[in-house]
C-alpha positions in Angstrom: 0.0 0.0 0.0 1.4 3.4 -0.6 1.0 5.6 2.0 1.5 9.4 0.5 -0.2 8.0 -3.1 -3.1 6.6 -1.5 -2.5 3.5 -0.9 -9.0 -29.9 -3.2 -7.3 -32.4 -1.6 -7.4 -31.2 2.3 -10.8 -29.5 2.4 -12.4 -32.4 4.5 -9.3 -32.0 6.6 -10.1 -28.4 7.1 -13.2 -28.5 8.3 -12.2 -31.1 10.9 -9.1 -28.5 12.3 -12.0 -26.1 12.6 -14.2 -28.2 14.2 -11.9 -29.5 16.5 -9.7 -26.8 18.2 -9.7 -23.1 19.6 -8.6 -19.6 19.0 -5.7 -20.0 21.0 -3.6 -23.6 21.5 -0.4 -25.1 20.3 1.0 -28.3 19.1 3.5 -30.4 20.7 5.1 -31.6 17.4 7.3 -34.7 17.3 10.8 -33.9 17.3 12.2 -34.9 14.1 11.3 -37.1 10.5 14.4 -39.5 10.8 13.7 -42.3 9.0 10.6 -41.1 7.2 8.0 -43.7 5.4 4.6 -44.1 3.8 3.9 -46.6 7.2 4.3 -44.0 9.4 1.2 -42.4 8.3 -0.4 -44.9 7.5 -0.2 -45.7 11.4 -2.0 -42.1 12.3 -5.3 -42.2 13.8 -6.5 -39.1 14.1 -6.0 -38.3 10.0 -9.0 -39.2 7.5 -8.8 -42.0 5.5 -9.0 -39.7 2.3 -6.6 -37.2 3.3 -3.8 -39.8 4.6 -3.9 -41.6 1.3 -2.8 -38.2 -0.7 -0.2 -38.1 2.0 1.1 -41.5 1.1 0.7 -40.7 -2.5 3.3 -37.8 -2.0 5.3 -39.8 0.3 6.3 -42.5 -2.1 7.0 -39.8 -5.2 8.8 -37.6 -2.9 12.7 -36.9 -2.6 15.0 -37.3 0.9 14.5 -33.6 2.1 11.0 -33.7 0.8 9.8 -36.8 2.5 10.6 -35.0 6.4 8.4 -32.2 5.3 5.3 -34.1 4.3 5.7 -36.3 7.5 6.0 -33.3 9.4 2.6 -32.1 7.9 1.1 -35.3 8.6 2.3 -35.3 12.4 0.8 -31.6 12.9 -2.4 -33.0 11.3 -2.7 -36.4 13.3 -1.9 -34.0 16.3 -4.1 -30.7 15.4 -7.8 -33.2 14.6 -9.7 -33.9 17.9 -7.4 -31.9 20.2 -8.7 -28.8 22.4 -5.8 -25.8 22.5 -5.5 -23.9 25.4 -2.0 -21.8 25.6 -1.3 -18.4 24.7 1.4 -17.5 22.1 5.0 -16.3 23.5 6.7 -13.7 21.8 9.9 -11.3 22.2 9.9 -8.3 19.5 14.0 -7.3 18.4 15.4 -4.5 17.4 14.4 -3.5 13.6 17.6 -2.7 10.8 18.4 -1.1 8.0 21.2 -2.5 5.7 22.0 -0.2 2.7 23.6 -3.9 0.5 19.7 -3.9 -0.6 18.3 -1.2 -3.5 15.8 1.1 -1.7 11.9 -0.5 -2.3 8.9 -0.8 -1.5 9.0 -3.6 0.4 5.3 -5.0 0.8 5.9 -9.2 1.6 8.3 -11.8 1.9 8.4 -15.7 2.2 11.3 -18.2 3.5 12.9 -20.3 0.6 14.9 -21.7 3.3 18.7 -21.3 3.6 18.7 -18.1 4.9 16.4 -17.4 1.9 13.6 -15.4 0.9 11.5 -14.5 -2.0 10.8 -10.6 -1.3 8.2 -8.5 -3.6 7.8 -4.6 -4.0 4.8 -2.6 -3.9 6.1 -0.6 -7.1 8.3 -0.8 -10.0 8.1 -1.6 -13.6 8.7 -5.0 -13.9 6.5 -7.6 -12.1 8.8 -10.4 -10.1 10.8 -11.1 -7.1 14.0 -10.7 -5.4 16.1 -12.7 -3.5 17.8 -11.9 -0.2 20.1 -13.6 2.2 19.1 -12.4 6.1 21.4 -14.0 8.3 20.5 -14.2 11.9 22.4 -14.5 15.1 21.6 -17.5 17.7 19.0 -15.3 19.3 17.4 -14.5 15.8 18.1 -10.7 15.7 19.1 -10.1 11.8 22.9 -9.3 11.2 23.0 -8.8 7.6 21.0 -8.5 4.5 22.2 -9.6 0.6 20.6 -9.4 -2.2 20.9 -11.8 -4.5 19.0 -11.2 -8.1 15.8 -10.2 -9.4 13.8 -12.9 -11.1 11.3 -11.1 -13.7 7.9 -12.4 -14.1 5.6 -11.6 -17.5 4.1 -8.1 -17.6 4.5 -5.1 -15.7 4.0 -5.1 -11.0 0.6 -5.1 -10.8 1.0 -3.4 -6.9 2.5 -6.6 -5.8 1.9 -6.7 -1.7 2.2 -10.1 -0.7 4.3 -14.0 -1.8 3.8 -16.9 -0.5 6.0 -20.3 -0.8 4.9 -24.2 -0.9 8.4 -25.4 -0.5 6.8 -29.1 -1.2 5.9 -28.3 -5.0 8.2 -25.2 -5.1 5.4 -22.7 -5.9 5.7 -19.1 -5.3 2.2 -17.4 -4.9 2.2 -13.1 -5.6 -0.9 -11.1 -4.5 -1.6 -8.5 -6.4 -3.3 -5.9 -5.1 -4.4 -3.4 -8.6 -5.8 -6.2 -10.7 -7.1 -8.0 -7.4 -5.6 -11.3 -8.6 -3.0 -14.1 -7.1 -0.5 -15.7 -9.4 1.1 -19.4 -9.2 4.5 -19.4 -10.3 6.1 -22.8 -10.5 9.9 -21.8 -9.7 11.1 -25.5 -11.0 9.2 -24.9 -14.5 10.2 -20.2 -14.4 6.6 -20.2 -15.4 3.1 -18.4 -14.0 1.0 -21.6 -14.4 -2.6 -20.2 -13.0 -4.1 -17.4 -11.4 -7.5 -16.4 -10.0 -9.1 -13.0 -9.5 -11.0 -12.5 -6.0 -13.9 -10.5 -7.6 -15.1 -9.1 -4.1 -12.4 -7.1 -3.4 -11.9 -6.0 -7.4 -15.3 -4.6 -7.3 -15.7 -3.5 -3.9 -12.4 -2.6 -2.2 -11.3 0.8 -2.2 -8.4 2.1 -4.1 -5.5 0.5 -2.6 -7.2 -1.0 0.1 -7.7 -5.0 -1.4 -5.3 -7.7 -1.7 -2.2 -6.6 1.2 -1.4 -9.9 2.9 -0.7 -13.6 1.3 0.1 -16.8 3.2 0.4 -20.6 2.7 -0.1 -22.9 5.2 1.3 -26.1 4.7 -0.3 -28.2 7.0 -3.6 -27.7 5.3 -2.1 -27.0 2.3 -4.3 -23.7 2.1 -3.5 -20.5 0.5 -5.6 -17.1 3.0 -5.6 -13.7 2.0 -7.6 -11.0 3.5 -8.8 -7.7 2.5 -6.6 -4.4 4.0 -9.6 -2.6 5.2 -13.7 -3.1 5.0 -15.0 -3.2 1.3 -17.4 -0.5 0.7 -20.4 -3.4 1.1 -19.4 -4.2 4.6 -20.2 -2.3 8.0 -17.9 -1.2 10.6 -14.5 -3.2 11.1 -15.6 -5.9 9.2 -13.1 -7.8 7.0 -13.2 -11.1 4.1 -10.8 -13.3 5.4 -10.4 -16.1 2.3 -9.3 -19.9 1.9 -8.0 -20.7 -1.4 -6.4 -24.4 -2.2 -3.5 -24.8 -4.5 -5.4 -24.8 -7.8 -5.8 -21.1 -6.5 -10.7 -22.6 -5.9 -11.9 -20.0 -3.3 -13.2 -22.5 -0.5 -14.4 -20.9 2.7 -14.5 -17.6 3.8 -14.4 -16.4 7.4 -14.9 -12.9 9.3 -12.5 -11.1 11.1 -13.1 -7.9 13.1 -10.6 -5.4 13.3 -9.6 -3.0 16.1 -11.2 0.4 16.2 -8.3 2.9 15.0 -6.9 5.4 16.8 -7.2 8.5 14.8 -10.6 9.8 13.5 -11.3 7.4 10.3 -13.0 10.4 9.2 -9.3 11.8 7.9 -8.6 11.5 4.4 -7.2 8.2 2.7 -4.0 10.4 1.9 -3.0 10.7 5.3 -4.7 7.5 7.7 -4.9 3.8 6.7 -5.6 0.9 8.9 -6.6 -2.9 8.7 -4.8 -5.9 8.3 -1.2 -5.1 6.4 0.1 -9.3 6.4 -1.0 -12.7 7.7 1.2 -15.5 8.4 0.4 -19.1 8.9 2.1 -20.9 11.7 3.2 -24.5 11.9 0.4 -25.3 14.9 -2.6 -24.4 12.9 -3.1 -20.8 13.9 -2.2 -17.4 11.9 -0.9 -14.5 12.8 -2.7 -11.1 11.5 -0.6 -8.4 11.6 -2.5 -5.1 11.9 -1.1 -1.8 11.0 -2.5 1.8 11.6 -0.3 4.5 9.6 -1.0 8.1 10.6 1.1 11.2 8.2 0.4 14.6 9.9 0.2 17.6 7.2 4.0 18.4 8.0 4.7 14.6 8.6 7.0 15.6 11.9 5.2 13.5 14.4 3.7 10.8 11.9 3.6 7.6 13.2 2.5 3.9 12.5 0.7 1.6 15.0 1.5 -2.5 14.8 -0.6 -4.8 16.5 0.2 -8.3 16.2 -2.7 -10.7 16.6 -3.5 -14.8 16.8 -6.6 -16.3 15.3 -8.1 -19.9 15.3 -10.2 -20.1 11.8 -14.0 -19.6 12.5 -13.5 -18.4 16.3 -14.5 -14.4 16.6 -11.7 -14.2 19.3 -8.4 -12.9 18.7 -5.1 -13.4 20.9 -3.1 -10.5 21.3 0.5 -11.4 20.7 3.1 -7.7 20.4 2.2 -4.8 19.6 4.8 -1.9 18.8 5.1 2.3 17.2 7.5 3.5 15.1 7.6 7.5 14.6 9.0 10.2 12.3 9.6 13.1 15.0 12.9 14.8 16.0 15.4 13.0 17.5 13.6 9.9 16.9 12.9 8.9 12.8 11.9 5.0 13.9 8.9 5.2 11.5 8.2 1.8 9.6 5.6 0.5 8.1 5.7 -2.9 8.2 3.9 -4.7 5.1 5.4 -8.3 4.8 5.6 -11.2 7.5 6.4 -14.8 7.0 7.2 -17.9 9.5 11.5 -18.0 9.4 13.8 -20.7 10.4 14.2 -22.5 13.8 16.4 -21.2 16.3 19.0 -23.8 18.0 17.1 -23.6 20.8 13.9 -24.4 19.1 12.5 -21.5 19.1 11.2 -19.8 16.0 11.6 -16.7 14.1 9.0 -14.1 12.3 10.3 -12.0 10.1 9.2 -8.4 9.1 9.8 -6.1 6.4 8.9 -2.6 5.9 7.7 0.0 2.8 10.3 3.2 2.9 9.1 4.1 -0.4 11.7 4.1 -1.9 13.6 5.5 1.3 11.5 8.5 0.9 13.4 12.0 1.4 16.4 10.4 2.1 14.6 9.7 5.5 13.0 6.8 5.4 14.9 3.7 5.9 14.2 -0.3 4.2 13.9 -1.5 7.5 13.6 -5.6 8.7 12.9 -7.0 12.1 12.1 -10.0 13.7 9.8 -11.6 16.3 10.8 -14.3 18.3 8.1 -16.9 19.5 8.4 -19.5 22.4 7.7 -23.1 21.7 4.0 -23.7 22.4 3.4 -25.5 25.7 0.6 -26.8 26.6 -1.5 -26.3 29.6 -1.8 -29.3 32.1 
């Protein structure tokens, strides 16, 4: 969003997860794959009949590396279908950088490749597409350095990219794109957009620059969810379209999400005040993350500032777990001011912990000001209650 221009093979599976647990919970997943096989699922209980056959399926066609991911999955399923959650989400916010060995952006999403890797789209530019970066952390996953590493150039010209997305099983890259309201599949092992879908709710209803901001895939389900930035001009109040998609890019379910009141009169003009729902991120337990984001530019912009709220839903429960929250300001002495666009699920610290990682829109490092900055959120292993 710019802020001074305006800015089918799980569904059964799905509705069990919903069925089955609550807003907030964790998983207690097994420790490791080892010696990963098509029996080991075949021994799960808790998973459908229909569903662990597919798993099999891609079991026995799958590679080494490939194998510990889809058994993985398959233990977070088994786990997730018939048990109640009742933990709340721990999470320590680091410090946010700025590393000039990146061109200035728009930074609007990102998604982990793994490796240190991520796929990392801009909100403007001429050519639609991706970069690469290399964000190293440190043992206590604060970032230490940032690298790019190429530009990969899709057909046609950046349709507002905002969000990407990565199935690292089939090596699919998804890109929301917020002008034309449409998602694109790119197959990374084929350099080729094979689908795309248009979500025709937000096209015709969403106001200008307010549709398609967030992107994420969740890989137990094997899901795609997007939601709209702020309420289409249809819906009341704080009211947004939270969508499920599966990977032939089929709308499946919708669900509602309510965001927070904002702090400044919605009243002002769009120039100047945006809020809603700037990312999502799917975690590993079932959950997502919503990031919400309030941006506030005063006439003289001295004193702007941006709001971020970091939230944790369950699918089909009204409630909402507050996780951080942080604000970043443009004011004397202290020119902090980020708005954060993009969020994904990073790696796993040594200690098991795992990382969230942020990136902001400078605009281009507007003024000479504004900086490309990155952060990350640390979150504790789930534990659950006795």
């Amino acid at each position: 969003m710019s802020l001074l221009a305006s800015r089918r093979t799980l569904a059964a599976a799905s509705s069990l997860l919903l069925a089955a647990i609550g807003l907030t919970g964790c998983l207690s997943l097994p420790g490791g794959a080892g010696g990963s096989k098509s029996s080991d699922i075949a021994s799960m209980k808790n998973i459908p009949e229909g569903i662990k056959r597919d798993l099999i399926n891609q079991m026995n066609s799958a590679s080494g590396a490939e194998k510990n991911k889809i058994i993985e999955k398959a233990n977070a399923l088994n786990n997730m279908v018939g048990a109640q959650l009742t933990d709340s989400l721990k999470a320590t916010l680091l410090p946010q950088h700025a590393f000039k060995t990146i061109p200035p952006g728009n930074y609007s999403g990102l998604a982990y490749l793994g490796n240190d890797l991520y796929a990392v789209v801009s909100d403007k530019g001429g050519r639609a597409g991706f970069y690469t970066f290399r964000i190293m952390l440190n043992t206590k996953g604060e970032i230490m350095q940032i690298s790019n590493q190429g530009f990969t150039e899709l057909p046609g010209i950046n349709q507002d990219e905002e969000a990407i997305a990565y199935d690292s099983v089939r090596h699919h890259l998804y890109i929301g794109n917020e002008a034309s309201a449409e998602i694109i599949d790119y197959d990374q092992e084929k350099h080729l957009v094979v689908r795309k879908t248009m979500v025709e709710d937000y096209r015709r209803y969403a106001r200008v620059n307010r549709g398609i901001e967030s992107l994420t895939y969740d890989g137990v389900r094997q899901k795609l969810f997007t939601i709209n930035e702020s309420p289409l001009v249809t819906d009341n109040g704080l009211l947004l379209r939270l969508k499920q998609f599966n990977m032939h890019l089929d709308e499946e379910k919708q669900y509602s999400y309510l965001i927070d009141a904002p702090l400044e009169d919605p009243s002002k003009t769009d120039l100047r005040h945006a809020y809603g729902v700037s990312e999502l991120a799917a975690l590993s337990d079932g959950t997502l993350l919503v990031l919400e984001r309030e941006v506030y530019i005063r006439p003289l912009f001295l004193n702007s500032w941006v709001m971020n709220k970091l939230f944790r839903i369950k699918l089909g429960n009204p409630r909402k777990q507050f996780v951080v929250g942080w604000r970043t300001w443009l004011r004397l002495g202290d020119i902090d001011f980020a708005n954060y666009e993009g969020m994904c699920e990073g790696p796993s610290l040594p200690d098991g912990r795992r990382v969230i990682v942020l990136c902001a829109d400078s605009q281009d490092r507007a003024k000479g000001v504004l900086k490309d900055y990155f952060r990350t959120i640390v979150v504790e292993p789930c534990q659950e209650e006795k």
